[in-house]
C-alpha positions as CSV (number, residue, x, y, z in Angstrom):
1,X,-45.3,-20.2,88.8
2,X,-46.9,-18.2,91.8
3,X,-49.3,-17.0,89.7
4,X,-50.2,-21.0,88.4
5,X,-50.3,-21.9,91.8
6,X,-53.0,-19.5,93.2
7,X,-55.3,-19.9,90.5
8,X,-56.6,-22.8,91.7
9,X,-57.4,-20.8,95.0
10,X,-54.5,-22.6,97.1
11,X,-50.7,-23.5,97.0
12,X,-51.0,-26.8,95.7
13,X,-51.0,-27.5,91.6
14,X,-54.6,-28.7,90.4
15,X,-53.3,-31.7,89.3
16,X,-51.6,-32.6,92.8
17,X,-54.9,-31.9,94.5
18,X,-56.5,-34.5,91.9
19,X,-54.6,-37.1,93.1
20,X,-54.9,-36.4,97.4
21,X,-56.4,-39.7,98.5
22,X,-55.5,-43.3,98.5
23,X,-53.2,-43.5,95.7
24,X,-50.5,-46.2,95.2
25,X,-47.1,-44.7,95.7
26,X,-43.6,-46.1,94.3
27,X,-40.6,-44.9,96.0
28,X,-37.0,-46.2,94.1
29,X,-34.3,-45.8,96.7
30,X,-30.3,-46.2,96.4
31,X,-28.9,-48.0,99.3
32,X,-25.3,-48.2,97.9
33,X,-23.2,-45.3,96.9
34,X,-24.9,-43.9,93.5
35,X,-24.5,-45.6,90.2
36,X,-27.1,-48.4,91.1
37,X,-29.6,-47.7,88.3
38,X,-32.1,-45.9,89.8
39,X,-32.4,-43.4,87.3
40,X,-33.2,-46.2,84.4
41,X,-35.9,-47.4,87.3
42,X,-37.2,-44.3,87.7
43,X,-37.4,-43.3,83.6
44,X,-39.5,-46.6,83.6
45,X,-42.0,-45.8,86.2
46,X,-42.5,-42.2,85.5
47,X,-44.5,-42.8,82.6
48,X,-47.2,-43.6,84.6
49,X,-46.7,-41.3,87.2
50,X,-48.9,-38.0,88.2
51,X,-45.6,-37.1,90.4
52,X,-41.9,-37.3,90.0
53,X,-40.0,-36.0,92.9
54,X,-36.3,-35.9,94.1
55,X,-36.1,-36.0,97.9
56,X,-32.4,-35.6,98.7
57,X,-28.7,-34.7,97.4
58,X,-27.5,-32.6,94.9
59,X,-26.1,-31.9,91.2
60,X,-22.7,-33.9,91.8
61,X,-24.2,-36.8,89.7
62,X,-27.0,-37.1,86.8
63,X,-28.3,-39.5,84.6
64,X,-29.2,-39.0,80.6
65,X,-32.4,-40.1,79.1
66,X,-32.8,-40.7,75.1
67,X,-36.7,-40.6,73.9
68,X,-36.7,-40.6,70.4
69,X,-34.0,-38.6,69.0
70,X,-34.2,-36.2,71.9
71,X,-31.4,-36.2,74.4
72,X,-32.1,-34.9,78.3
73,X,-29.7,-34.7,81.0
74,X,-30.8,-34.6,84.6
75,X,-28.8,-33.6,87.7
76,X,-31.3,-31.4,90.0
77,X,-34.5,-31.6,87.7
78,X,-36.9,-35.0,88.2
79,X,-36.6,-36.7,85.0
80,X,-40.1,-37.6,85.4
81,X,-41.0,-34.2,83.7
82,X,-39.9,-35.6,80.0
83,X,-43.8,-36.5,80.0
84,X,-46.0,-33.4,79.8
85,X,-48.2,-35.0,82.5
86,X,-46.2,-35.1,85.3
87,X,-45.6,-32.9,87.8
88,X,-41.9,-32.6,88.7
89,X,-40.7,-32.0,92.4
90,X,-37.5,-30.8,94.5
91,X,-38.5,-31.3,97.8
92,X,-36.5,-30.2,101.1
93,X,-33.6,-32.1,101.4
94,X,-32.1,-31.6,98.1
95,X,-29.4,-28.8,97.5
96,X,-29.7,-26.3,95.1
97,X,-26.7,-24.3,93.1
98,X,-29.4,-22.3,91.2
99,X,-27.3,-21.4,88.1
100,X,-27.0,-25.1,87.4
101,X,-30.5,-25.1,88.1
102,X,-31.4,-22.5,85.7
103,X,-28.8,-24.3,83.2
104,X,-30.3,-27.2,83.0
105,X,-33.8,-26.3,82.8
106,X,-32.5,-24.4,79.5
107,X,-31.0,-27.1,78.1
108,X,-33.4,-30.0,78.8
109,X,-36.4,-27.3,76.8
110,X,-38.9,-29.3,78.8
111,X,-43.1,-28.1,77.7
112,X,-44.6,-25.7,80.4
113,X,-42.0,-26.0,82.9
114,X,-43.1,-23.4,84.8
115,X,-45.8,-24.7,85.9
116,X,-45.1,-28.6,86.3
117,X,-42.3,-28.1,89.1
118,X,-42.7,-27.4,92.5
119,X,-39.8,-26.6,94.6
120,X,-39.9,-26.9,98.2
121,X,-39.1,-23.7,100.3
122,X,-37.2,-25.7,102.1
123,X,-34.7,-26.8,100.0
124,X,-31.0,-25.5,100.7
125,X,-29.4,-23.6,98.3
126,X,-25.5,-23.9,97.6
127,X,-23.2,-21.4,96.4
128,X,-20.0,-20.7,94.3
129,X,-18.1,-20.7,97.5
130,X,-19.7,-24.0,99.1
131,X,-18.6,-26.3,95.8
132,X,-14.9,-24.8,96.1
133,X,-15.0,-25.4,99.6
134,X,-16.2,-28.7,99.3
135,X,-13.7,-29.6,96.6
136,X,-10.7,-28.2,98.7
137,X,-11.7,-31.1,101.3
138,X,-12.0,-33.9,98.3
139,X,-8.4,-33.1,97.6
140,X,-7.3,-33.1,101.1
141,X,-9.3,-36.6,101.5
142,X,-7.5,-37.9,98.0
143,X,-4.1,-36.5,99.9
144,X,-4.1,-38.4,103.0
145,X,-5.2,-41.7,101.4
């Protein structure tokens, strides 16, 4: 992806320099708890989108998308990158567990990943250790209730 990225003579994709300027922007927010749709929104919109980015959180929760008789599931990955157009982003305040990264850009078999997503150097990355942590204090939570 490096290598994309300099041939234009900078770090930024051609196709995100295309679109610098005043361009209408969409942003689709949850304001509850998760599970309010966004991801059906965000499917809808990101047809007709030059960027699809994820902002924050993590690969605790997903959404599946169905496009003819193909079948993608996204956790980390912007679903926007189903169309070969877009340019997928994971920008800084999303966390990273980089083998279910790698895992699901495998299984999703999405055209010329490589050099559609742009990952922020910024973003945190989560290990092995941080999930079992962080499930240890789910189960105390679920204990005290």
């Amino acid at each position: 992806m490096a290598e994309h990225l300099k041939e234009n003579g900078s770090d930024v994709p051609a196709k995100m320099k295309r679109i610098e300027g005043h361009r209408p922007v969409t942003v689709v927010l949850g304001t509850q708890w998760g599970d309010e749709g966004k991801g059906k929104v965000v499917d809808m919109l990101a047809a007709d989108a030059d960027l699809c980015c994820r902002c924050q959180g993590g690969n605790n929760a997903g959404h599946s998308v169905h496009v003819q008789d193909k079948h993608y599931a996204f956790h980390l990955l912007p679903s926007g990158l189903i169309y070969p157009e877009c340019i997928g982003v994971i920008g800084n305040g999303v966390v990273i567990h980089l083998p279910d990264l790698f895992k699901e850009m495998e299984e999703n078999k999405l055209d010329n990943l490589e050099k559609r997503l742009v990952i922020s150097d910024r973003a945190h990355l989560v290990f092995d250790m941080h999930q079992q942590v962080d499930g240890m204090q789910e189960s105390g939570r679920g204990q005290r209730s």
